[in-house]
NUTORTOR-624905 format. One record per residue (C-alpha): x, y, z; chain; residue in three letters. Coordinates in Angstrom, 1 decimal, m for minus. Layout:
N
SITE        X        Y        Z   c     r
SITE        X        Y        Z   A   ALA
...
//
This chain:
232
SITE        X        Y        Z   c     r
SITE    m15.7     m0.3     m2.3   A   UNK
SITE    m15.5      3.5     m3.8   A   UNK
SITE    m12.7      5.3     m3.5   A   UNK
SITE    m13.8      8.0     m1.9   A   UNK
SITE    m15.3      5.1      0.8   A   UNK
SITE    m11.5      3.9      0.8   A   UNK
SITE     m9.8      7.1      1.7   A   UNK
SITE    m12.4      7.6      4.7   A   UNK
SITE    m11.3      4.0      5.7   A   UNK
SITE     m7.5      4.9      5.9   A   UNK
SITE     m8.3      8.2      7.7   A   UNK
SITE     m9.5      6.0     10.8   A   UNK
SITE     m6.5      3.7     10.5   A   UNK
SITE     m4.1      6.4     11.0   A   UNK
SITE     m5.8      8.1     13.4   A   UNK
SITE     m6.3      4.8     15.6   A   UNK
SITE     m9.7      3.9     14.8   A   UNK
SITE     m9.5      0.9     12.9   A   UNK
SITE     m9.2     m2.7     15.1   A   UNK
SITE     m6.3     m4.3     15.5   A   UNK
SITE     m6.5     m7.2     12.6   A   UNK
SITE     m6.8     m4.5      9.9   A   UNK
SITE     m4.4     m4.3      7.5   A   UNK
SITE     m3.3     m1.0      5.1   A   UNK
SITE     m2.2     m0.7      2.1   A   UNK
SITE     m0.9      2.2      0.3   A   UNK
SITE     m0.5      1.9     m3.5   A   UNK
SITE      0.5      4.4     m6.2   A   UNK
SITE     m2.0      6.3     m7.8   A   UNK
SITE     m1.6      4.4    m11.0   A   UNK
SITE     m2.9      1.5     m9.3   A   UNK
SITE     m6.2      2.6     m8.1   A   UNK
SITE     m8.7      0.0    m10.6   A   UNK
SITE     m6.4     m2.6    m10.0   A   UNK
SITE     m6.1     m2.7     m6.4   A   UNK
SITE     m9.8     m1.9     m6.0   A   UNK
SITE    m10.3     m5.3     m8.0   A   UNK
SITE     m7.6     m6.9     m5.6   A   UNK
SITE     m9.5     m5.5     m2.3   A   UNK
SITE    m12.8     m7.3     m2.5   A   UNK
SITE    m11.3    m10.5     m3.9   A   UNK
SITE     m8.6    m11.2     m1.4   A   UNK
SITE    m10.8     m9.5      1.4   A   UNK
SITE    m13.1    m12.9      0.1   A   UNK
SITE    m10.8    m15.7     m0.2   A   UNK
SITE     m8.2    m14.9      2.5   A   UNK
SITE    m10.8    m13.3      5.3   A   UNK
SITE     m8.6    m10.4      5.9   A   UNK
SITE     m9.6     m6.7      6.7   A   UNK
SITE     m8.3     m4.3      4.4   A   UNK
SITE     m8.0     m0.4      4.1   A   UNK
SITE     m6.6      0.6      0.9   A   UNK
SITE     m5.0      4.2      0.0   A   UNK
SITE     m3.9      5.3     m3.3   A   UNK
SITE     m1.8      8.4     m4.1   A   UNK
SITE      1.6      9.2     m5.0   A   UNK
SITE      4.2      6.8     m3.8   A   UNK
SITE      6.2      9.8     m1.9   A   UNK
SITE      3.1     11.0     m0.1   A   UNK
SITE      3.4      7.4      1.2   A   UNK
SITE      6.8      7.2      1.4   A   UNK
SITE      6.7     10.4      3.8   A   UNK
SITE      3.7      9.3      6.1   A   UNK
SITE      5.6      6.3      6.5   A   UNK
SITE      8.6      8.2      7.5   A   UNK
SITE      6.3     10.3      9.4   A   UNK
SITE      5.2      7.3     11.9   A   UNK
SITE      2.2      6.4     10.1   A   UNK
SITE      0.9      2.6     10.5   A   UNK
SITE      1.0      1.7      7.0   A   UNK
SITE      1.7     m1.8      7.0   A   UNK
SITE      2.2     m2.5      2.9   A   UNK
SITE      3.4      0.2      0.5   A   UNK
SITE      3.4     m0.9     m3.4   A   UNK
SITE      5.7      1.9     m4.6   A   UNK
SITE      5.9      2.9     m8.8   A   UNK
SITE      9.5      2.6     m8.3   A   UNK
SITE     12.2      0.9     m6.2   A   UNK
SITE     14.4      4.3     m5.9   A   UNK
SITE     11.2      5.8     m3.7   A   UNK
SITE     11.5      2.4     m1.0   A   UNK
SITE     14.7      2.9     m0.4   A   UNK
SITE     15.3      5.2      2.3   A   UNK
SITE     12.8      3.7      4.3   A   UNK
SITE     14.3      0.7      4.0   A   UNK
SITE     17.4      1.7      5.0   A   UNK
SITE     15.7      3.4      8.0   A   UNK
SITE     14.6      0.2      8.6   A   UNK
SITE     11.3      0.8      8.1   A   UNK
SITE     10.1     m1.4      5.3   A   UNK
SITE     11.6     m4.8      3.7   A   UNK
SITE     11.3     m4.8      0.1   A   UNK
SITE     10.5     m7.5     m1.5   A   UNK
SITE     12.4     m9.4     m3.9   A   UNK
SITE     10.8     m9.0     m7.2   A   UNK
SITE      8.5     m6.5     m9.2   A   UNK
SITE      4.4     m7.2     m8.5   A   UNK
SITE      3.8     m5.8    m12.0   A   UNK
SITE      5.3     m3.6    m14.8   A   UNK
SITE      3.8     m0.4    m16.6   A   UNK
SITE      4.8      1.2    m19.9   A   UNK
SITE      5.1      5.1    m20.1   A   UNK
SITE      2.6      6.4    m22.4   A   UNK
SITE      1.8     10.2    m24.2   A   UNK
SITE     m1.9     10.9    m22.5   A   UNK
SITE     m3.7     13.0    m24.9   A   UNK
SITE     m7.5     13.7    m25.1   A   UNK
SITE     m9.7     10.9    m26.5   A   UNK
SITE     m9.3     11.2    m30.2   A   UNK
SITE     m5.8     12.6    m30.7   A   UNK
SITE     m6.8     16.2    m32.1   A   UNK
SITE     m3.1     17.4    m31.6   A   UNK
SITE     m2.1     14.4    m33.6   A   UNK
SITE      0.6     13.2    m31.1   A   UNK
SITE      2.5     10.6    m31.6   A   UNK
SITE      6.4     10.8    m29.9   A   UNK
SITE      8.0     12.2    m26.8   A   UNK
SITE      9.5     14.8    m29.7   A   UNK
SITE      6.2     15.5    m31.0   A   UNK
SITE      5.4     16.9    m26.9   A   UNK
SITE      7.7     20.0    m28.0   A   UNK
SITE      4.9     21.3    m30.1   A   UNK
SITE      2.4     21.5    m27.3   A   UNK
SITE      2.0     24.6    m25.3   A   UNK
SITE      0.0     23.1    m22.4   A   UNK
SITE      1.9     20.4    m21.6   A   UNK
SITE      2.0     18.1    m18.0   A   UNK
SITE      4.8     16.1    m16.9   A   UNK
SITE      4.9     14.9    m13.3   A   UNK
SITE      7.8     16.1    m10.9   A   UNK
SITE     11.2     14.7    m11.0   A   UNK
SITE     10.9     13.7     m7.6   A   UNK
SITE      8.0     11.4     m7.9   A   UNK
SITE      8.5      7.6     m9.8   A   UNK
SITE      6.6      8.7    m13.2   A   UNK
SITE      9.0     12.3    m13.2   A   UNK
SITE     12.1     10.0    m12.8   A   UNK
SITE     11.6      7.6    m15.8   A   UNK
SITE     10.3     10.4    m17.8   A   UNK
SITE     13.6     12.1    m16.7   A   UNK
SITE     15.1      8.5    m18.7   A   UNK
SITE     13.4      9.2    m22.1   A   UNK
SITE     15.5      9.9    m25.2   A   UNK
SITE     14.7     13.7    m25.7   A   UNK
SITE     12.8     14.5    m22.7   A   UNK
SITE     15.1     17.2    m22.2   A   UNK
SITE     13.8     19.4    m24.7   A   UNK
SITE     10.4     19.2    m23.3   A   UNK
SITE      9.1     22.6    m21.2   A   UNK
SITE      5.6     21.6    m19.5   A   UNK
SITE      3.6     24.4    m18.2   A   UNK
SITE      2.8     23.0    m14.7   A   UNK
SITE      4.3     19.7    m12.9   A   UNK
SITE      2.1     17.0    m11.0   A   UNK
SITE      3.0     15.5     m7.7   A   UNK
SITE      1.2     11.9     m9.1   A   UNK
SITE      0.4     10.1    m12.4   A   UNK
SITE     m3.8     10.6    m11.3   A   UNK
SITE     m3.0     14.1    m11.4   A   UNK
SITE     m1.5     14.8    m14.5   A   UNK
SITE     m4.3     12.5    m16.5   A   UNK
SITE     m6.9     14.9    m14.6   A   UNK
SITE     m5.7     18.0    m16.1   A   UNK
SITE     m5.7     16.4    m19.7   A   UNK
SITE     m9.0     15.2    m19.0   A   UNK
SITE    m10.8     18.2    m17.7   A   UNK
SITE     m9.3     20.2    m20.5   A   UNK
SITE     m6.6     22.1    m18.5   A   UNK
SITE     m3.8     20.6    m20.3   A   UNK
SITE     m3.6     19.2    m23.5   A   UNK
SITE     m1.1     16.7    m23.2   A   UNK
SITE      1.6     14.6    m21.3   A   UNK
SITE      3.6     11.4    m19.6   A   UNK
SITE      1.5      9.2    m18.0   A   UNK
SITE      1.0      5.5    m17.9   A   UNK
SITE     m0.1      2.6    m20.6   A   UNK
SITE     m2.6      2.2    m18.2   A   UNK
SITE     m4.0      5.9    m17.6   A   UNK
SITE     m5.4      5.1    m21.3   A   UNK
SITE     m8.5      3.5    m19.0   A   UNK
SITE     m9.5      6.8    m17.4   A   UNK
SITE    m12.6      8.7    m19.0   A   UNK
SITE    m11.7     11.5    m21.5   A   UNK
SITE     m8.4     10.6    m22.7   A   UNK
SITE     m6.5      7.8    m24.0   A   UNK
SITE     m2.5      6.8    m24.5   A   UNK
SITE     m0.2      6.4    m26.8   A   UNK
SITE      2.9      3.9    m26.0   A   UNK
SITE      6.1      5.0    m25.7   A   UNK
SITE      8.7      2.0    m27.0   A   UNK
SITE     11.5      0.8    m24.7   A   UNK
SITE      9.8      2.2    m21.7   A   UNK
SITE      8.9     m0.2    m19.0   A   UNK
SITE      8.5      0.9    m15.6   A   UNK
SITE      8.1     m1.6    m12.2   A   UNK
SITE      6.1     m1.8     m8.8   A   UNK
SITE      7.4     m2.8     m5.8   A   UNK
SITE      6.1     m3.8     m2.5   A   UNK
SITE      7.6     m2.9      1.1   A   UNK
SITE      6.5     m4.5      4.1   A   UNK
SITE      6.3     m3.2      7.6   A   UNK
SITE      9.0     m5.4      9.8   A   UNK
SITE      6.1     m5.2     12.8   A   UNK
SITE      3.3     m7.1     11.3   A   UNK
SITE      4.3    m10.8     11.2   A   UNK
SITE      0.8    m12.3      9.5   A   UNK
SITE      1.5    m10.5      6.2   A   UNK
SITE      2.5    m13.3      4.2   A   UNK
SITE     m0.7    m14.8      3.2   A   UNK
SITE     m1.3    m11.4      1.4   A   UNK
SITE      1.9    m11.0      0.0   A   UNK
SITE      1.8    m14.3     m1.6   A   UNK
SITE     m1.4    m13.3     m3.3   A   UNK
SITE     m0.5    m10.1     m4.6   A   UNK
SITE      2.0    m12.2     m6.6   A   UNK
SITE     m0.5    m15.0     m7.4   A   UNK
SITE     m3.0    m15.6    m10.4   A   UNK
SITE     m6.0    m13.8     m9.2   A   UNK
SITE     m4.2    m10.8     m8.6   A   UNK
SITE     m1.8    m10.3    m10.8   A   UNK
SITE     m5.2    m11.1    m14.0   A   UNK
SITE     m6.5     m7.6    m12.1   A   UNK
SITE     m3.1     m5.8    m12.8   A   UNK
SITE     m3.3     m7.2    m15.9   A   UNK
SITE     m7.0     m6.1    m16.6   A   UNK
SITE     m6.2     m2.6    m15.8   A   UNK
SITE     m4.0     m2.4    m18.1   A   UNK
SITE     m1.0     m3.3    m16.2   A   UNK
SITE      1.7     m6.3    m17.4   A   UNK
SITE      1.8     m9.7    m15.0   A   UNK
SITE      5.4    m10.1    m13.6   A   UNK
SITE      4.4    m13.9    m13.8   A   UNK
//
């Protein structure tokens, strides 16, 4: 199912159109090829109705907060779950569903030649996302990101990669796995390893059977083929 196809999808749900049985997920914007994979194969083998939504996790965050009936949210970070959770909105689950590696996103072929976070300093149009959004916070955590001054701050990792890619910016933070997206490719950063986690709505009691395979074989091989890292 496209994208675009999905988005429509999740429009009905929160407006009241979908049936009952459906069930929707809102992932992080980083996780758009995996959970596309993860839609039509557990939509196959468990017969369940799924509406998936990706964009920033604190878009969903706040629709959840906003009364929204989003029954699973996998977040880019824990820290952006928790005050739902305390609000008693979500349970968060135990353990990561996969780990990502922050990575410099440059245009396919390097020209600028980058190759460290201090190398960024150099670039006049840089991207880094917002320090309130997951991928702002751990690049917040990297070992000279101080010194870095971009010219415009993104609200989600799919924005910042689309700026590089349509020639707007010429570099920035992103994701190992933003390396996939057309027109531009990363560089890893070491010592940089970032988490997802998963929240479930307390009013759904027939989730199980999905969480269980977001954390099983089949999925976590399509985190892993988009260029995410299996947490098992």
């Amino acid at each position: 199912m496209a994208l675009a196809t999905r988005v429509v999808t999740i429009a009905f749900v929160l407006s009241g159109c979908a049936t009952s049985d459906t069930i929707v997920v809102a992932g992080a914007s980083s996780l758009a090829e995996a959970l596309s994979s993860i839609e039509t194969a557990a939509e196959a083998t468990l017969g369940l109705n799924l509406a998936i939504d990706v964009a920033g996790s604190q878009a969903h965050v706040a629709a959840i907060a906003a009364g929204s009936p989003i029954d699973v949210i996998i977040a880019a970070d824990r820290q952006t779950l928790e005050p739902i959770e305390s609000a008693g909105l979500i349970t968060i689950e135990t353990a990561p569903v996969a780990f990502n590696q922050l990575a410099i996103i440059v245009e396919t072929g390097n020209p600028l030649g980058l190759d460290t976070v201090a190398s960024l300093t150099t670039v006049d149009r840089l991207v880094l996302a917002a320090p309130e959004v997951p991928l702002g916070r751990y690049t917040a955590n990297l070992a000279g990101a101080e010194k870095l001054r971009p010219k415009s701050w993104e609200t989600s990792a799919r924005q910042l990669v689309g700026r590089i890619a349509n020639g707007e910016a010429d570099a920035g933070i992103g994701y190992v796995s933003d390396g996939a997206a057309e027109g531009v490719e990363a560089i890893p950063i070491s010592n940089s390893t970032t988490t997802y986690w998963i929240g479930v709505s307390p009013d759904r009691d027939d989730l199980g059977p999905l969480i269980a395979y977001l954390y099983g074989d089949v999925a976590q091989t399509a985190f892993e083929e988009a260029g995410l890292r299996r947490s098992s």
